[in-house]
C-alpha angles and dihedrals in degrees: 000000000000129000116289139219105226091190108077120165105251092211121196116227114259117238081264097044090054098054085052087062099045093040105055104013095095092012084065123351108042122101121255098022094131112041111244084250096055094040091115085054096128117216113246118244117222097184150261103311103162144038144175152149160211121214114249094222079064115126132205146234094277087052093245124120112289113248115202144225115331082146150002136220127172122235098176150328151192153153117279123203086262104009146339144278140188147159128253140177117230121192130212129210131232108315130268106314129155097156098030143323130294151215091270109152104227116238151172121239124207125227143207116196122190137162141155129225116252104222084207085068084243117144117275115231103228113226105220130187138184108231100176156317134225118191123235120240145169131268096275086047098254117155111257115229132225089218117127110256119253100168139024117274116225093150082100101046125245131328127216098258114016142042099255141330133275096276125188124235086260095066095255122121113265121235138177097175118189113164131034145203133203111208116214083248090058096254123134132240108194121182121212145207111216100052090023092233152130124246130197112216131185109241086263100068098256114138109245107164137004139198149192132198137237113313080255092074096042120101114245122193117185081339098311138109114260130172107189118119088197096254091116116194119236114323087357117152116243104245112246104260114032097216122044111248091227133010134045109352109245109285094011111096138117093344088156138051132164137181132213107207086197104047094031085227120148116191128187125201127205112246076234138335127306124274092258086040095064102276093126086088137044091222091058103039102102108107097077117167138237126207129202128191137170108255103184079125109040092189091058105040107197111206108222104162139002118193130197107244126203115223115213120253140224143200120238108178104305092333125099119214137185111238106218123233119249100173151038124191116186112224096171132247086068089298122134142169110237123194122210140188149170118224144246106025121103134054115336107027139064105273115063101194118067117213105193132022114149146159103204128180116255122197127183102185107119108010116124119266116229100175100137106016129116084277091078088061119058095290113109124237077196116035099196094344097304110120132237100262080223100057111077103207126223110272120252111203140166145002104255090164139019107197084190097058095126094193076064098038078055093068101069101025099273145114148176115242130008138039081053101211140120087299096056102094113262118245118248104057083178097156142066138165127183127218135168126258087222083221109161080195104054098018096172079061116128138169118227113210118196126179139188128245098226094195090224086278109164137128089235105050131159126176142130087019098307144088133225148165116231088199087250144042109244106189130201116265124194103190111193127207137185113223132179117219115233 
C-alpha cells in the first residue's frame, strides 16, 4: 500500500448535506430497497425537466481552460421555496489533447447547481456556476499529470495490487481519472484509465491510497506491464505495440465507478472488455466487467465479487457495434444505472446524429462471480467476445432513459442530429449524480443529472503553459431528469 495520511478532516454534514443523507440513503442507496423478485422493475422516467451551462471558452481556478463532467458526486443538496439547488463536484479527465497527451495537472471542479419550477410544467433553465477547483496530487503533494505513462511509478510506494503506479517521463503520477466518490468522511475515490486503478484522496485532494485490479485488467506488452494508452506526450515514443496484448484496451478503463453508502461497497466497471476478452474489436467488446469490493476501509479495498457485464449493442447500417459504457450510479440491492454511448457523433466533433445515448438498468443480482477463478489470470471469460457457457452475465435492461429522445432534447432547445451546431448535443454524456426531489408527495421521486465531458474543447483555449484553438466551443451541459424509483 502506499503511505498513508493519517490526518484526515473529520468533517461534520451541512444542513444540506444532511437532508441529502436522509433523504436518499434508504430512498436509493440502501440494500434491499427493490425485492430480488422485483430487481428488473425499471424506474419510470418522467422527463427532461432542467437544463444549464457553462460556456466552453470558461476558465478555473488555476486560470487554465474548464474541462467538464467525466464524472459526478454529490456535496449536498435541498429543497428551495420554488426549486432546488446543490453542489456537486464535477471531475475533469486528462487535459486537451488531439496528438498526444499533456502536462495537464489533474483536478477536481467544483459546481453549483440551481433552478426554479416552473408551475406551467415547462422545463427550468438551471443556473450553474463554477465555485471552485483543487488540483489532485501525490503523497508528498506533487501535482498528477495527465501524460500518458511511459514507466512504473514507486516514488509513491506500493500499491495493493501492483508493483508501482503509471508513472510520466517527469517523474509525476499519471492519471487519466473518469469517474469520482465521495466517501460519507469527505474523502475522494477517483477511478482511472491508464492503470486501470482506484485511488483514495483527502478532501483535499492528497493521494492516500491507491489500488489495481486482478492481473486480467492490467495492460501486458511482450509479457510486461505496460500503462500507456499510446497518446505520448511531446517527443514521447509510440509503445510497441501499440495495443497491449491483455488487460484494459487502451482508453477503456475504469469509466465507471459507484458507491453503496449501506453496504460500504464500491464497484468499477471497464469502459469495454479486455483485450483477450474481445476487446481487440469494437464489434466484440461487449462483455465488459464489473468489480466490487468492500470498501469499509477505503485505504485497504477488499475484492468480494466481479461480475461479466454485457454491454448494449447498435445498429450502424448493416454493422453492429458495441456502445461503451461512461457511468455507474449506484441505486442498492446490486442494482445500478449504467450509461452507455457510441462516438463520434454531436457537436464537436465530425458526426451530427448520435445513435446511441442511453441510461439502462444493470442488475447483478444473479450473474455468476468469478473473483478468484482462473479469469483473473490470462484465460478469457470471452475468447474473442463469445462468452464461457459456465459463467451467467449481469443483466442490461431498459431504457430508462434516451438521452437522444428529440421530443425531450425540445424542451430545452436542443436536439440530437442537423442542423449540426452548438445545439446539437455534444458527443461524450460521461457523468451522473442522483438526488432526491424531497417531494413528501411522490417520495420515491428523484432527479437524474447527466453531464457532458467537453473534452476542453474551445477556440480560445489555455492550459500547461500554451494556447490553442480546438476549431469549436464545446460548452458544459447539465441535463436534469425526474425519475421515479420502482
Amino acid at each position: 500500500m502506499l503511505p498513508l495520511l493519517r490526518a484526515r478532516a473529520a468533517r461534520r454534514p451541512s444542513a444540506t448535506c444532511r437532508i441529502l443523507v436522509a433523504g436518499t440513503a434508504a430512498l436509493l442507496l440502501a440494500g434491499g430497497l427493490v425485492p430480488a423478485a422485483q430487481a428488473q422493475s425499471l424506474p419510470v422516467n418522467k422527463g427532461l425537466v432542467a437544463m444549464g451551462r457553462l460556456p466552453g471558452s470558461l476558465r478555473d481556478s488555476f486560470g487554465e481552460t474548464f474541462g467538464s463532467g467525466s464524472g459526478m458526486a454529490t456535496i449536498d443538496w435541498q429543497k428551495t421555496p420554488t426549486g432546488y439547488a446543490g453542489s456537486f463536484l464535477l471531475l475533469p479527465d486528462r487535459g486537451y489533447n488531439v496528438e498526444g497527451t499533456t502536462d495537464y495537472s489533474t483536478r477536481v471542479n467544483t459546481l453549483s447547481v440551481a433552478f426554479d419550477m416552473p408551475e406551467d410544467g415547462t422545463a427550468a433553465q438551471a443556473a450553474l456556476k463554477l465555485d471552485g477547483t483543487f488540483l489532485l496530487t501525490d503523497t508528498t503533494g506533487k501535482p498528477l499529470t495527465g501524460l500518458d505513462p511511459v514507466t512504473i511509478n514507486t516514488a509513491n510506494g506500493t500499491p495493493q495490487g501492483g508493483p508501482g503506479l503509471p508513472g510520466a517521463v517527469t517523474g509525476a503520477v499519471s492519471l487519466d481519472p473518469e469517474a469520482i466518490v465521495r466517501l460519507p468522511d469527505g474523502s475522494l475515490m477517483i477511478s482511472d484509465e491508464y492503470g486501470p486503478a482506484i485511488y483514495h484522496f483527502s478532501a483535499e485532494g492528497k493521494m492516500l491510497s491507491a489500488t489495481l485490479p486482478p492481473q486480467a485488467f492490467l495492460p501486458m506488452r511482450k509479457g510486461k506491464l505496460d500503462f500507456s494508452s499510446d497518446n505520448p506526450g511531446p517527443g514521447a515514443p509510440h509503445p510497441d505495440p501499440k495495443d497491449p496484448d491483455t488487460g484494459r484496451q487502451n482508453n477503456q478503463g475504469f469509466e465507471g465507478m459507484a458507491y453503496d453508502p449501506a453496504t460500504k461497497q464500491l464497484t468499477v466497471v471497464l469502459q469495454s472488455a479486455t483485450r483477450q476478452d474481445g476487446g481487440d474489436r469494437k464489434s466484440t467488446r461487449q462483455d465488459s466487467r464489473a468489480l466490487v469490493y468492500d470498501a469499509a476501509d477505503p485505504d485497504h479495498l477488499k475484492l468480494t465479487a466481479e461480475y461479466v457485464v454485457p454491454l448494449p449493442v447498435f445498429k450502424d447500417d448493416d454493422k453492429t457495434l458495441v456502445a461503451a459504457q461512461s457511468e455507474l450510479t449506484a441505486l442498492g440491492d446490486g442494482r445500478f444505472l449504467l450509461l452507455s454511448r457510441d462516438s463520434n457523433n454531436g457537436w464537436g466533433v465530425k458526426g451530427a446524429t448520435s445513435l446511441y445515448r442511453r441510461v439502462d438498468l444493470l442488475d447483478l443480482n444473479g450473474a455468476t462471480n468469478i473473483a478468484g477463478t482462473r479469469f483473473d489470470g490470462l484465460e478469457p471469460v470471452a475468447p474473442k467476445g463469445v462468452l464461457d457457457a459456465a459463467v451467467t452475465p449481469a443483466r442490461l435492461a431498459g431504457p430508462v432513459v434516451d438521452i437522444n429522445d428529440n421530443a425531450q432534447l425540445a424542451r430545452v432547445g436542443l436536439h440530437n442530429g442537423e442542423p449540426h451546431d452548438p445545439t446539437d448535443l455534444p458527443e461524450k454524456w460521461e457523468s451522473m449524480a442522483i438526488v432526491p426531489a424531497l417531494d413528501p408527495a411522490n417520495p420515491k421521486d428523484v432527479f437524474l443529472l447527466v453531464a457532458n465531458d467537453n473534452d476542453f474543447l474551445t477556440k480560445t483555449g489555455h492550459q500547461a503553459g500554451a494556447d490553442y484553438d480546438a476549431g469549436a466551443d464545446v460548452d458544459t451541459l447539465v441535463l436534469v431528469y425526474r425519475l421515479t424509483l420502482p
